[in-house]
Backbone as CSV, one residue per row, in Angstrom:
resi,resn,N_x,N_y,N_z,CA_x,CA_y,CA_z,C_x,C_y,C_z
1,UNK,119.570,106.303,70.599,118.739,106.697,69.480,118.282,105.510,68.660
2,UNK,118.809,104.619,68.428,118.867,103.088,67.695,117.664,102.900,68.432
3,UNK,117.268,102.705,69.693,116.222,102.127,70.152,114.765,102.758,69.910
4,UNK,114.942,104.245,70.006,114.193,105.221,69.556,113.516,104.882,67.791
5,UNK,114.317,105.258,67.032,114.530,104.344,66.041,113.469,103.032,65.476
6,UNK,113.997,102.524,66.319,113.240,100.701,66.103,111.858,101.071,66.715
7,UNK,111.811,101.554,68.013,110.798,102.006,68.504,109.257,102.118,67.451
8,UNK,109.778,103.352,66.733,109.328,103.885,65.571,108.805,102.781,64.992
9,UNK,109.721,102.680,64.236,109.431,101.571,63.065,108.402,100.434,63.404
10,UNK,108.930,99.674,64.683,108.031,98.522,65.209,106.865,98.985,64.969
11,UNK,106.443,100.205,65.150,105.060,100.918,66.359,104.263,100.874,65.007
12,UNK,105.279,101.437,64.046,104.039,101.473,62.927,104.045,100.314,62.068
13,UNK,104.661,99.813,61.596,104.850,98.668,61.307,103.852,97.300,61.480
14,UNK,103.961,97.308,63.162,102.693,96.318,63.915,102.136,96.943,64.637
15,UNK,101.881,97.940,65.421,101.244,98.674,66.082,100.961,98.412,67.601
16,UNK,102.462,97.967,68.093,102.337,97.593,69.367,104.016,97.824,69.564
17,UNK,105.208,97.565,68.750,106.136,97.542,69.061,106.772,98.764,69.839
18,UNK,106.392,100.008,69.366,107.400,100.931,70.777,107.661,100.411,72.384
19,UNK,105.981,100.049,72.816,106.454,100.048,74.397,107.289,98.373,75.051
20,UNK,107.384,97.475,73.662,107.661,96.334,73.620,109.430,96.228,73.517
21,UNK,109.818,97.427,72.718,111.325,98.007,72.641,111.943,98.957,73.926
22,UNK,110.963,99.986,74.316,111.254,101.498,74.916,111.192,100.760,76.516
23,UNK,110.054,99.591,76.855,110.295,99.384,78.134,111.395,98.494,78.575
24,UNK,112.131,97.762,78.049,113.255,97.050,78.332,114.333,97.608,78.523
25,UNK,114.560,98.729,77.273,115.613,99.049,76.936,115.057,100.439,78.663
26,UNK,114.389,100.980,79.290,114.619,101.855,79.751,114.937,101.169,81.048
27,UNK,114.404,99.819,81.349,114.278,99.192,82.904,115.846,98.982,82.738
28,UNK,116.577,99.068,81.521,118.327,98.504,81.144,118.916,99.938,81.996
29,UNK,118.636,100.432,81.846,119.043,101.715,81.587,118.926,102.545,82.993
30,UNK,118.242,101.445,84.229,118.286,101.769,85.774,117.092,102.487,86.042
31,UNK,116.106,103.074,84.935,114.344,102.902,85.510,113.821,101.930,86.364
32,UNK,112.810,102.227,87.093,112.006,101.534,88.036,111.329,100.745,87.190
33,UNK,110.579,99.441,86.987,109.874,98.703,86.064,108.352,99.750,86.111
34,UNK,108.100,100.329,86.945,106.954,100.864,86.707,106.816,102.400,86.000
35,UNK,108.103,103.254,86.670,108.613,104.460,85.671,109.000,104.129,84.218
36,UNK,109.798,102.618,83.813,109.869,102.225,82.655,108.510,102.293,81.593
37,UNK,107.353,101.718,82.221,106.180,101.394,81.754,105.336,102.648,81.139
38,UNK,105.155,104.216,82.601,105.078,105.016,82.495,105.434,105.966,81.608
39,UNK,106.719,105.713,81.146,107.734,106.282,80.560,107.776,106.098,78.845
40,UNK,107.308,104.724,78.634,107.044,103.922,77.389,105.986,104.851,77.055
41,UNK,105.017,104.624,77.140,103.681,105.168,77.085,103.741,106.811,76.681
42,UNK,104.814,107.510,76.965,104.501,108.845,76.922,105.770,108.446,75.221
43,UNK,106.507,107.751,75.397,107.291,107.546,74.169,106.358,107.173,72.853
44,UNK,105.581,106.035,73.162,104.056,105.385,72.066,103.430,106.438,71.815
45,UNK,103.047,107.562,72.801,102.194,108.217,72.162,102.597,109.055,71.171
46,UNK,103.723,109.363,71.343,104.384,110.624,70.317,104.412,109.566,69.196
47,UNK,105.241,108.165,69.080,104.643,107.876,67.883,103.948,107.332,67.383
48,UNK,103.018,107.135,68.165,101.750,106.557,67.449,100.833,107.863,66.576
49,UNK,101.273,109.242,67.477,100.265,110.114,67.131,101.213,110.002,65.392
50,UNK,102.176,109.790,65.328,102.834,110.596,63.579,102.471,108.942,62.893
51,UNK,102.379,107.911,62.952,101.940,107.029,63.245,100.775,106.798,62.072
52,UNK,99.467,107.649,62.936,98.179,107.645,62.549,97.955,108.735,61.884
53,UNK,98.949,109.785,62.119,98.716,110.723,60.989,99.061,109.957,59.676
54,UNK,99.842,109.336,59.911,100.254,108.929,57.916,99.077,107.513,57.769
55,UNK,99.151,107.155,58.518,98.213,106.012,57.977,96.814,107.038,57.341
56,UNK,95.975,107.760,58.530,94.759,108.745,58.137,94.885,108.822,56.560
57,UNK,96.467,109.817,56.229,96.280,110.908,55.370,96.272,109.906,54.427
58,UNK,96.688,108.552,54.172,96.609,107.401,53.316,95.507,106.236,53.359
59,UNK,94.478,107.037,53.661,92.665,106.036,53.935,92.923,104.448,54.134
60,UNK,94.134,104.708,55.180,94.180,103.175,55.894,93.209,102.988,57.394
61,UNK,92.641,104.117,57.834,92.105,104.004,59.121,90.312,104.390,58.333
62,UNK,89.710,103.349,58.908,88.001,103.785,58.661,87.023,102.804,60.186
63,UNK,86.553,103.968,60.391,85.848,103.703,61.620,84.353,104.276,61.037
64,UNK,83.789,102.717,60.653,82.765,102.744,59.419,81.242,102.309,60.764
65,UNK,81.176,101.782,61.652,80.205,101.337,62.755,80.600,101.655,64.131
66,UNK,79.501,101.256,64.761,79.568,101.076,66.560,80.569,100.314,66.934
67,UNK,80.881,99.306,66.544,81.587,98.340,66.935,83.108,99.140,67.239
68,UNK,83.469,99.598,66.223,85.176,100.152,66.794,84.984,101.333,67.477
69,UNK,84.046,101.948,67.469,84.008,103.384,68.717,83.673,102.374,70.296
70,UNK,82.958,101.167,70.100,82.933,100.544,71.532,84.647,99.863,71.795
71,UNK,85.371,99.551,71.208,86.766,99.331,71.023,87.493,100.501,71.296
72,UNK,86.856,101.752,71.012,87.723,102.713,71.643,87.835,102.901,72.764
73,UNK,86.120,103.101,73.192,85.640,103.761,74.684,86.008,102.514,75.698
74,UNK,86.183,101.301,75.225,86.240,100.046,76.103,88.167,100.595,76.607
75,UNK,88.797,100.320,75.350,90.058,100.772,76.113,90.472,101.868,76.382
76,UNK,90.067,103.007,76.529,90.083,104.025,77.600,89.977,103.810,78.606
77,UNK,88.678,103.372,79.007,88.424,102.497,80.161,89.224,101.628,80.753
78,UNK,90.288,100.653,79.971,90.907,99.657,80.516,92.263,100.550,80.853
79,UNK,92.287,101.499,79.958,93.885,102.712,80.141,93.715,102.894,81.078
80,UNK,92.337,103.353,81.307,92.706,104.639,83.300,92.960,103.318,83.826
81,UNK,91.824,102.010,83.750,92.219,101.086,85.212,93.436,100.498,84.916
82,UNK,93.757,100.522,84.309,95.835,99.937,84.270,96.578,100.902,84.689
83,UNK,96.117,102.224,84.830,97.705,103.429,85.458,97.028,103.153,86.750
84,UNK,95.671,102.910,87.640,95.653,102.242,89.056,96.128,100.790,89.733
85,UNK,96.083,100.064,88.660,96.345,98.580,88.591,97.891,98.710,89.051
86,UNK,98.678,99.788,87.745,100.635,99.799,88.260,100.868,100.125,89.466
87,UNK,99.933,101.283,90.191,100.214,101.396,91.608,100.612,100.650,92.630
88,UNK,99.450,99.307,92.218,99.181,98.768,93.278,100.373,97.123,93.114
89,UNK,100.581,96.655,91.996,100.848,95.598,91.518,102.744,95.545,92.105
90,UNK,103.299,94.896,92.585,104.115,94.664,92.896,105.788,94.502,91.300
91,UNK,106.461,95.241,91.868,107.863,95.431,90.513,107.810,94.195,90.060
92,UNK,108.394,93.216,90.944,108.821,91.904,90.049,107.292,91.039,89.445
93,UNK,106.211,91.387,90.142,104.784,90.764,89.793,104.615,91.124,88.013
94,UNK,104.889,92.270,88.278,105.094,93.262,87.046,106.080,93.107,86.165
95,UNK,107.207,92.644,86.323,108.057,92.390,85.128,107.486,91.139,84.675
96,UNK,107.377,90.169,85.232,106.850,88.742,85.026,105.828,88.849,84.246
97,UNK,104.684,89.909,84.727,103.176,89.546,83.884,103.975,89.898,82.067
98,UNK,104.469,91.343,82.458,105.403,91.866,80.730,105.555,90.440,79.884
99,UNK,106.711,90.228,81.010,107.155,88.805,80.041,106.537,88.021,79.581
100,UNK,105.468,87.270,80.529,104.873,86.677,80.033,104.244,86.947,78.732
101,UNK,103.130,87.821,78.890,102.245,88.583,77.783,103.356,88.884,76.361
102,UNK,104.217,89.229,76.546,105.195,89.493,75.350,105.276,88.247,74.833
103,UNK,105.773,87.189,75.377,106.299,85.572,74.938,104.498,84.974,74.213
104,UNK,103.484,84.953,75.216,102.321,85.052,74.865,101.932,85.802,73.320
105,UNK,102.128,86.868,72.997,101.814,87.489,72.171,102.452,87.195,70.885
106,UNK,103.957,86.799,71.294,104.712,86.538,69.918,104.152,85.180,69.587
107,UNK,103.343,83.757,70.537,103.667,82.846,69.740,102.299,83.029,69.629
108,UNK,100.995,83.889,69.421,99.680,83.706,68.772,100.033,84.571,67.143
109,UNK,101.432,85.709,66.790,102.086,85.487,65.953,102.130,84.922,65.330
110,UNK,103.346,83.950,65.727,103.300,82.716,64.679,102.575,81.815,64.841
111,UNK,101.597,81.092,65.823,100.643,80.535,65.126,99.567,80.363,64.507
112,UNK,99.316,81.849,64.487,98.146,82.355,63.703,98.679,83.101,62.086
């Protein structure tokens, strides 16, 4: 539950942390790296959806132009081709890219 938990918090917090917590802790836990991934994702959505409800009901979300509805429809687009991409992409190819991109991500973090 602790992970569940943090999950949460991360997700809303920065808005990336659930599947950054939920997929480690599930590949720990004797998931496949790609059922882990799968698995994350259905965890993010539940909280992202309570998530964006509180941000909404607190006029933190405004989708005021074109520009962020092409930010939407663009990653939809990139969603479906990433659940074909896991098919095909090899487990350990796949833990590696994670890692990377995670280590990647934390140090544009701090140096930005």
């Amino acid at each position: 539950m602790i992970f569940g938990f943090l999950a949460g918090v991360t997700n809303s917090m920065f808005g990336l942390g659930g599947g950054m917590i939920i997929t480690p802790f599930l590949i720990k836990i004797n998931f496949s790296t790609k059922e882990a991934h799968a698995n994350s994702l259905c965890v993010t959505l539940l909280i992202s959806i309570v998530s964006i409800s509180v941000f909404f009901c607190n006029n933190y979300i405004k989708i005021i132009n074109i520009d962020e509805f092409l930010i939407i429809f663009s990653g939809a687009i990139g969603a479906f081709a990433g659940t074909f991409l896991l098919k095909k992409i090899n487990h350990n190819l796949l833990r590696k890219f994670f890692a990377c991109f995670s280590f990647w991500a934390g140090c544009q973090l701090i140096l930005n």
